[in-house]
C-alpha atoms as one frame of an Amber mdcrd trajectory, in Angstrom:
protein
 -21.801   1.715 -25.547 -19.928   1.123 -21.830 -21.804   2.710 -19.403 -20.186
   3.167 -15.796 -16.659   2.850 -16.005 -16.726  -0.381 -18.093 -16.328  -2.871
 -15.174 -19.505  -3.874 -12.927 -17.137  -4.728 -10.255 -15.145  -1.382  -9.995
 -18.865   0.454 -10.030 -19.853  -1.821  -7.122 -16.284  -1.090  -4.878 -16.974
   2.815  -6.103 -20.596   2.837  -4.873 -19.570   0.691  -1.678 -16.999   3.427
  -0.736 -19.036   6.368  -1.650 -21.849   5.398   0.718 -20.092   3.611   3.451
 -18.209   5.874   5.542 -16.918   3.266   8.108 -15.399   1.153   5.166 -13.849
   4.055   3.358 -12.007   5.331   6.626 -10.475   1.842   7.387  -9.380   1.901
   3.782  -7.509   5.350   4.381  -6.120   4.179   7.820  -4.813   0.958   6.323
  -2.960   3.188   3.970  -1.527   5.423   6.382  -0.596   2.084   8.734   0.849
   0.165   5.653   3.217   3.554   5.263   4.457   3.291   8.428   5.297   0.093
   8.011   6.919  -0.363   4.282   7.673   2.831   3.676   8.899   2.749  -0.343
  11.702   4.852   0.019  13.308   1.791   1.659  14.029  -0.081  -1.462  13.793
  -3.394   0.558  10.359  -2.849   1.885   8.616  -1.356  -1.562   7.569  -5.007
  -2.455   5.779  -4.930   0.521   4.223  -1.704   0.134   2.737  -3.188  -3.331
   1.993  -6.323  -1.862  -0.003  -4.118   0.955  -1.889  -2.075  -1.511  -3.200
  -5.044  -3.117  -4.471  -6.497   0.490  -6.036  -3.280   0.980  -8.518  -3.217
  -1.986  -8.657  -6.666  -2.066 -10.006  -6.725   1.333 -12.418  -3.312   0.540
 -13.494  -5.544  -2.695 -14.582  -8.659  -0.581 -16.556  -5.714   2.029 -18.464
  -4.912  -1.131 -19.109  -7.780  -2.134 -16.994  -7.607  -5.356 -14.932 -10.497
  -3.874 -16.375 -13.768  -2.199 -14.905 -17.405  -1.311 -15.624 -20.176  -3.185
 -18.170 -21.986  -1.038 -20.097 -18.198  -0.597 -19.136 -14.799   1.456 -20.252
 -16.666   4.695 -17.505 -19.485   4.269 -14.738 -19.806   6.599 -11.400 -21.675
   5.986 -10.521 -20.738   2.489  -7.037 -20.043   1.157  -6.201 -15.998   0.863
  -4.061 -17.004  -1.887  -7.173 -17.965  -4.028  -9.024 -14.556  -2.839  -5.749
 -12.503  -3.874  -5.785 -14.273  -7.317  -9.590 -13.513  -7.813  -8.470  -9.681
  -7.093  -6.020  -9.883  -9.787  -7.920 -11.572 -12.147 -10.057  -8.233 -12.057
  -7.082  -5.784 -12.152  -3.668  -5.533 -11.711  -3.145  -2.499  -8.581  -0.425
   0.440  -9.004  -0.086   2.181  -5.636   2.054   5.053  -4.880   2.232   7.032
  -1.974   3.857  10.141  -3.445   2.181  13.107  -3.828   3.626  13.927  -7.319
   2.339  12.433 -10.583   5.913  10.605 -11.660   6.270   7.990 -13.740   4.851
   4.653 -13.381   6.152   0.909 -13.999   3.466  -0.989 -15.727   5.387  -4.124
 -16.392   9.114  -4.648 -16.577  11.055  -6.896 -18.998  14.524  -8.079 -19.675
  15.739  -7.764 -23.166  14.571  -4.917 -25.698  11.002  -5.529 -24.495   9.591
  -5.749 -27.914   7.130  -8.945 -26.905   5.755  -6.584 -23.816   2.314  -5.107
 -23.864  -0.095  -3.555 -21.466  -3.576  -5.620 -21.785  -4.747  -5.934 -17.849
  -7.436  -3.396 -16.360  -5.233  -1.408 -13.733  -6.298   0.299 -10.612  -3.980
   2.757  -9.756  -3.936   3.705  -6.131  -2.070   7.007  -5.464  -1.437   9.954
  -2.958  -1.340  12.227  -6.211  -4.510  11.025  -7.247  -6.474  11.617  -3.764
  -7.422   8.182  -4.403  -8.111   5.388  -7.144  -9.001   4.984 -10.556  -9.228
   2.052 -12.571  -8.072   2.283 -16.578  -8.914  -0.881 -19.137  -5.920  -0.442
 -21.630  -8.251  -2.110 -24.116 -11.036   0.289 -23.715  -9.288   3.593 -22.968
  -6.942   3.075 -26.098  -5.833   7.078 -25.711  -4.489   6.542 -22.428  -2.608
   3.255 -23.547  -0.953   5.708 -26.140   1.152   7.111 -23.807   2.889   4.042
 -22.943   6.411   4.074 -23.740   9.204   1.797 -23.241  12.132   2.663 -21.316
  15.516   0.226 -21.139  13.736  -2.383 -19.064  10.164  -1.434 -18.136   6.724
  -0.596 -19.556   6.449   3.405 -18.219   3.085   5.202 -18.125   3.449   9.233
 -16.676   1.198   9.689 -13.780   0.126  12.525 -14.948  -1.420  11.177 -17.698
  -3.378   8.997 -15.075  -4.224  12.050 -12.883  -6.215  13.748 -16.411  -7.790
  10.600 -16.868  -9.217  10.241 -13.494 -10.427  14.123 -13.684 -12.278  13.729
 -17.466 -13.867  10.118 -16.221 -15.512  10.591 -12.735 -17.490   7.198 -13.204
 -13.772   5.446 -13.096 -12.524   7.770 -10.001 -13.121   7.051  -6.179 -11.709
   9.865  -3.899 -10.270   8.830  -0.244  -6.837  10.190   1.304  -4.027   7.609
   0.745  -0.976   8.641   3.090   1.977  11.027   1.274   5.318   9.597   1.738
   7.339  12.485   3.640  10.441  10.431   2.740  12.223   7.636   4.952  14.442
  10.201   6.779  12.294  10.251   9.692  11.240   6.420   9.653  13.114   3.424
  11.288  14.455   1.510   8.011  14.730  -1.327  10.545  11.394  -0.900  11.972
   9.931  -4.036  10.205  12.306  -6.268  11.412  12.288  -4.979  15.061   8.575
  -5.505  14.660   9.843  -9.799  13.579  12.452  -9.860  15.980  10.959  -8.831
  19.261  12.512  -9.086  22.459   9.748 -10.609  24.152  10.331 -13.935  21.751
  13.964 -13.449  20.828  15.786 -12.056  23.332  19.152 -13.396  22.491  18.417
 -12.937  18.197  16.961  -9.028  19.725  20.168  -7.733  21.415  21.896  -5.933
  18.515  18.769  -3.796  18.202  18.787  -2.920  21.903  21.971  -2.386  22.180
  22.135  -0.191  18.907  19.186   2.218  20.595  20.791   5.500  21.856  22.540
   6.063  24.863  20.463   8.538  27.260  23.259  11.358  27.356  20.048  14.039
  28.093  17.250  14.177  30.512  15.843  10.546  31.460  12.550  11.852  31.009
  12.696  12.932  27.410  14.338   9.490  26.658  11.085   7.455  28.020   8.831
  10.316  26.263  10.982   9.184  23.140  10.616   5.220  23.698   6.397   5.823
  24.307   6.289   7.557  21.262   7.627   4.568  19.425   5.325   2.897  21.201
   2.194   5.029  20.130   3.486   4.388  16.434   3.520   0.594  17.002   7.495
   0.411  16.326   7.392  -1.077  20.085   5.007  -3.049  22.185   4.069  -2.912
  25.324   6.637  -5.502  26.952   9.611  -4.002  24.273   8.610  -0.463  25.661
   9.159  -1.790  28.899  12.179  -3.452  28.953  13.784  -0.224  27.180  12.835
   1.414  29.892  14.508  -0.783  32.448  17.639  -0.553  30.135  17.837   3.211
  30.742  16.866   3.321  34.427  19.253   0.970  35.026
C-alpha cells in the first residue's frame, strides 16, 4: 500500500514548505519575478519560463534537503547541471502561470506519435492549481487515462490535474504562483534590455534608447514613468539615469 503521496522526496519538499514560511514565500516571489521576466505569452521567452520553473523547485528541493551535491549539502564548486539532472531524475516539472485549467503538453513528438508514452512522475506547477502537485503516471493509472494524443503532442486537460490535486491532499502543496495578466502590459523586449545594458554596451544599446518614447507630456510624469521601470527591474540604476539625462536634455 503507498502511503504519502508515493514519493519520499515530494513528502519531504511538501513538509519543508508547509512548515517553513521564509522558504515558501521566496518560492512564491521567485514565481512572480520569473513572470516578469519570461512572461509565456511571448512565445520566445516560454522556454525560459519552463526552464525557470524547474530552477525554482529545484532550488526549494536542495532547501529541503531533497537535493544535495555529490561530495554532501555543505560542498561548494559543483556543476548546476548535475543538480538540475538529479531534479529531473525525480520528476519532470509542468508550470503554467494561467489561471485557467487548459490543456497541457506532456511530451511532444513528430510523426503519428504511436511510440510516445507518459512514464515520468510530473510535478505540475500552476496558477490554476494555487500551487503544485506531483502525479506518478504509473501509480495514478486513472489520471494517465486521460491522456490523449493530439497531431504532435502528448495532451493531458488541466482540469483533470486540478481534481486530482483536490481528491489527493498528501500529493498537493498550496503557495500563490503569479497569474499571467497577458503580455499586453509587459516589455516583450525587456529580457534583452536587461542583456544589452547601456552601462556595458552603449554602442550595441542605442536602438533601445532611441526606440523609448519621446516626452511630448509633462517631464515629470516621463521620469515617474522611467522609475517605475526601474522599481520593476526593467532598468538599473545607471540605465535609469542616463534616460533621464536623455529627456532633460
Amino acid at each position: 500500500m503507498v502511503s504519502g503521496s508515493g514519493s519520499a522526496e515530494f513528502d519531504a519538499l511538501r513538509n519543508h514548505l508547509l512548515t517553513n514560511r521564509e522558504v515558501k514565500r521566496e518560492v512564491e516571489f521567485a514565481f512572480s519575478s520569473l513572470l516578469t521576466a519570461a512572461n509565456p505569452s511571448d512565445r520566445g521567452l516560454r522556454f525560459l519560463f519552463g526552464n525557470g520553473a524547474e530552477w525554482i523547485m529545484a532550488a526549494a528541493s536542495w532547501s529541503a534537503g531533497v537535493l544535495t551535491a555529490p561530495a554532501g549539502h555543505n560542498a561548494n564548486g559543483f556543476d548546476l547541471g548535475d543538480l538540475l539532472s538529479q531534479a529531473k531524475g525525480l520528476w519532470s516539472v509542468k508550470a503554467s502561470a494561467s489561471s485557467s485549467a487548459g490543456d497541457i503538453r506532456l511530451k511532444n513528438f513528430m510523426g503519428d506519435g504511436t511510440n510516445a508514452n507518459w512514464t515520468e512522475p510530473t510535478l505540475f506547477v500552476g496558477a490554476y492549481l494555487k500551487g503544485a502537485v506531483l502525479v506518478d503516471p504509473t501509480l495514478h493509472r486513472a489520471v494517465k487515462d486521460k491522456m490523449r494524443h493530439s497531431s504532435d503532442a502528448l495532451l493531458l486537460g488541466g482540469g483533470v490535474v486540478k481534481r486530482f490535486a483536490q481528491e489527493n491532499p498528501e500529493n498537493y502543496v498550496a503557495f500563490d504562483v503569479a497569474i499571467n495578466q497577458g503580455g499586453g502590459a509587459n516589455d516583450p523586449y525587456a529580457f534583452v534590455k536587461s542583456v544589452i545594458t547601456p552601462e556595458h554596451f552603449p554602442v550595441l544599446s542605442k536602438p533601445f534608447l532611441a526606440a523609448a518614447p519621446v516626452a511630448t507630456g509633462n517631464l515629470v510624469e516621463e521620469i515617474k514613468k522611467l522609475a517605475d521601470l526601474r522599481d520593476q527591474g526593467v532598468l538599473d540604476d545607471e540605465s535609469f539615469k542616463k534616460a533621464v539625462d536623455m529627456l532633460t536634455r
